[in-house]
N, C-alpha and C positions, 0 to 999 in steps of 0.2 A: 504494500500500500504506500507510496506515495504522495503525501498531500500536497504536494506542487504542482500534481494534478487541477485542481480548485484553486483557480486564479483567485475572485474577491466575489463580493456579491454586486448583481447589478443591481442599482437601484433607482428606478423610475416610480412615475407615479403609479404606476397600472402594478409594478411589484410591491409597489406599498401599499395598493389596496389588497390585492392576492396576500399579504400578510396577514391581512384580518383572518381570512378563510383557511390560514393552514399550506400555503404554499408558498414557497419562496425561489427565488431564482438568481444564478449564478454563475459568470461565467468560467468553463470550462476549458483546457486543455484540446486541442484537434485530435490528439493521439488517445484520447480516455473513452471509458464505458461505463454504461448506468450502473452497472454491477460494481462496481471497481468505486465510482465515486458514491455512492447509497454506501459501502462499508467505509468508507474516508467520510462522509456529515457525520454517519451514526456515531462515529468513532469521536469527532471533535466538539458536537456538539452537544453529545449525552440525548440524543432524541429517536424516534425509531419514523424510518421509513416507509411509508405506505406503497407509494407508486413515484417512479421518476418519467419523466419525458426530457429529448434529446433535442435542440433547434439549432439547424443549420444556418445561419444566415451570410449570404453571399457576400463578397466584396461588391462595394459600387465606383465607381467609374469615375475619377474626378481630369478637371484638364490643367492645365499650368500652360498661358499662354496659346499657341500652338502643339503642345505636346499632350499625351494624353497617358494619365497612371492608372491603377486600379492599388483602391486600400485591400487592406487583407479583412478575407473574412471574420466572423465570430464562431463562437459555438458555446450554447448557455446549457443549462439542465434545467426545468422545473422541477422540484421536489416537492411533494403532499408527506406533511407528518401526519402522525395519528393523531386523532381528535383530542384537543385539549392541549397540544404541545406546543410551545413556541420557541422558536428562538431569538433570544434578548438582545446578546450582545456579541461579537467577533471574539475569535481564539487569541489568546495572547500570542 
């Protein structure tokens, strides 16, 4: 296990509502799996795992001038705790 797998948590307004409900969102590693990061949360933040989902999100296309780049993609996790569970605050 890893945990440099689990870059930080992302936090937008839509993952800070998703926090009300038990899910939370975080970007991940391109090289990692749900398997792999469900036992690296359970592990760091003392909470248990229901269901994870994987998002792929592409690079986009920016231009400089006449020349044109692509940023690098992401790749986040959602994870569902078990009801009642939260998490507070980040790992030391």
């Amino acid at each position: 296990m890893n945990p440099l797998l689990l870059k930080k948590p992302y936090i937008t307004e839509k993952s800070v509502d998703l926090g009300s409900s038990g899910k939370y969102i975080f970007l991940i590693d391109k090289n990692s799996s749900s398997s792999e990061l469900k036992k690296i949360i359970e592990k760091l933040y003392s909470v248990n795992v229901v269901k994870t989902n994987i998002v792929n999100l592409p690079g986009k296309k920016k231009r400089f001038g006449s020349k044109f780049s692509k940023q690098e993609g992401k790749k986040k996790i959602i994870v569902t705790l078990k009801k009642g569970q939260k998490i507070n605050t980040l790992p030391e």
